[in-house]
C-alpha positions, 0 to 999 in steps of 0.5 A: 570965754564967757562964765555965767557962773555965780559962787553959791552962799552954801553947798547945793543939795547934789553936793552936801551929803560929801562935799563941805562949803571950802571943798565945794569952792575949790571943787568949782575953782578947779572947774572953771579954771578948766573951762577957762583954759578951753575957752569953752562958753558954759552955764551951769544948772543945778549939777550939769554944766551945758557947753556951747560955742566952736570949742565945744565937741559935746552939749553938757556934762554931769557934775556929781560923779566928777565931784565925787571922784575929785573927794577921793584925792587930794584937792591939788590933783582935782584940776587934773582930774578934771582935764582929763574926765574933759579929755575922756568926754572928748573922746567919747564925743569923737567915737559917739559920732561914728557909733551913730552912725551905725547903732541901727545895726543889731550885729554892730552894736550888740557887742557893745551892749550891757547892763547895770544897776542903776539908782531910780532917783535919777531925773529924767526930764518928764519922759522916759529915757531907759530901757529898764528892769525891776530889781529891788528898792531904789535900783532898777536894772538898766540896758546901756552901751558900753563904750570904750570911754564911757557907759550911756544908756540905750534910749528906748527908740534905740531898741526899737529899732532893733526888733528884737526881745527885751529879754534877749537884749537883757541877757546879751547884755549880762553876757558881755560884761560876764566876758568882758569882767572880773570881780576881785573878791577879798574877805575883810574884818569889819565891826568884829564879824567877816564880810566879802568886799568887791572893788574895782574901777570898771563901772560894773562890779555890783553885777555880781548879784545876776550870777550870784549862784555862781558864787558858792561862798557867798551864799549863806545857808540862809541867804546873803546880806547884799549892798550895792552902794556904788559901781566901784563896790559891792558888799556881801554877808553870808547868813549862817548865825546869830552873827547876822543881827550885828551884820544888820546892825551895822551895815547900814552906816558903812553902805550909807557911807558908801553911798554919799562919796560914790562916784556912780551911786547906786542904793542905800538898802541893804538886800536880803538874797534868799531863795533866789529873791532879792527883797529890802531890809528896810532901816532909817538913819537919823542923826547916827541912830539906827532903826531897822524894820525887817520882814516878818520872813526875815525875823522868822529865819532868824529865830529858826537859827536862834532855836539851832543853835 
């Protein structure tokens, strides 16, 4: 086994909004300990690791969401966590390679297909790597593979190849993963005032907001406050009252919270559903202060529920 790599002085940049300095030490002794009991060659790059050599059934892997995951538990179970995402990588390397094999063939792969949410802040190389759709502030929705042990994206030559509408693509996709999942909703107290929480393991809980209509209870008469923080989660404010500046006000720190741990990050904004339209609140949190920015439209419903009640 050969290690290229070098302890950094200080957490890098993909690590700090989580993980502290003796966190990040242990997250990468876990790391390459593992690395070592395979025998694998590696180099780690900023917050991927690129395998090479005879032992290694995949070219590199992400590290951010791993890491995050690690946060979760406690750091003496992090070197199993790691063996068994390895294990999970390997897997999928095996089942990718006869997937290849046929992802020409529309029959085969659209059963497979999905969609997600998707942060736009992800590196891309230069070059565009999805098949996307706007959504709203930092997320847009993306076309993916969903396969039994991971979610990859679906490369734009990939959809090409298939001949088909992105429109039909794009609504296969919400289709299958409608059939394929459930959202577990619980209503929660929080900072004095109820929310709606949605949680689950599968990577596709924030797809509740492309049927949200179907979900009378969380639609307020003035819309919804949304947050999609990460896959695992979601979080929904019905608009019916005054209530709703103190849901404004404090929102923001739980959905930034959220964010930072992950795993599979998505948006920090917090989302105004209203009228079938989803559009940003905007705010900014510097050093624990909050300010929030809010559409004119907004404020206008808000002064129209200040004058009825």
């Amino acid at each position: 086994m050969f290690s290229f790599l070098k302890k950094p002085q200080q957490v890098p940049a993909w690590a700090a909004s989580f993980f502290k300095a003796d966190e990040f030490d242990a997250f990468m002794q876990a790391l390459e300990s593992v690395l070592a009991s395979r025998e694998l060659r590696y180099q780690i790059v900023d917050s991927v690791v690129h395998l090479n050599g005879h032992a290694a059934l995949f070219g590199q892997m992400g590290l951010l969401n791993l890491a995050q995951t690690c946060k979760l538990s406690s750091p003496a179970n992090w070197e199993r966590i790691i063996q068994t995402h390895f294990h999970e990588m390997e897997q999928n390397a095996n089942f990718n390679r006869q997937f290849e094999q046929q992802v020409k063939d529309y029959d085969y792969v659209k059963e497979f297909l999905a969609i997600r949410l998707f942060n736009k802040e992800v590196p891309k190389d230069g070059k565009e790597i999805f098949v996307k759709k706007d959504f709203a502030g930092d997320a847009f929705t993306m076309l993916s593979f969903d396969l039994p042990q991971s979610v990859v994206n679906v490369k734009p030559e990939q959809a090409r190849w298939w001949n088909r509408d992105p429109e039909e693509l794009f609504e296969t996709g919400k289709k299958n993963i409608e059939k394929k999942y459930s959202f577990d909703f619980s209503r929660e107290t929080v900072s004095d005032f109820d929310i709606w929480f949605i949680r689950d393991e599968h990577h596709f809980v924030p797809n509740f907001v492309f049927s949200l209509d179907k979900y009378p209870a969380l639609n307020g008469e003035y819309g919804s406050l949304i947050g999609v923080p990460n896959r695992h989660a979601s979080i929904i404010y019905p608009i019916e009252n005054m209530e709703t500046i103190q849901a404004v006000n404090s929102l923001p720190f739980i959905l930034s919270g959220m964010f930072n741990e992950g795993p599979g990050s998505i948006s920090k904004n917090l989302y105004w559903y209203y009228n079938g339209v989803f559009t940003t609140i905007p705010y900014e949190l510097d050093e624990g202060k909050l300010t929030v920015r809010p559409s004119l439209e907004f404020v206008q419903v808000i002064e129209k529920i200040q004058a009825e009640q």
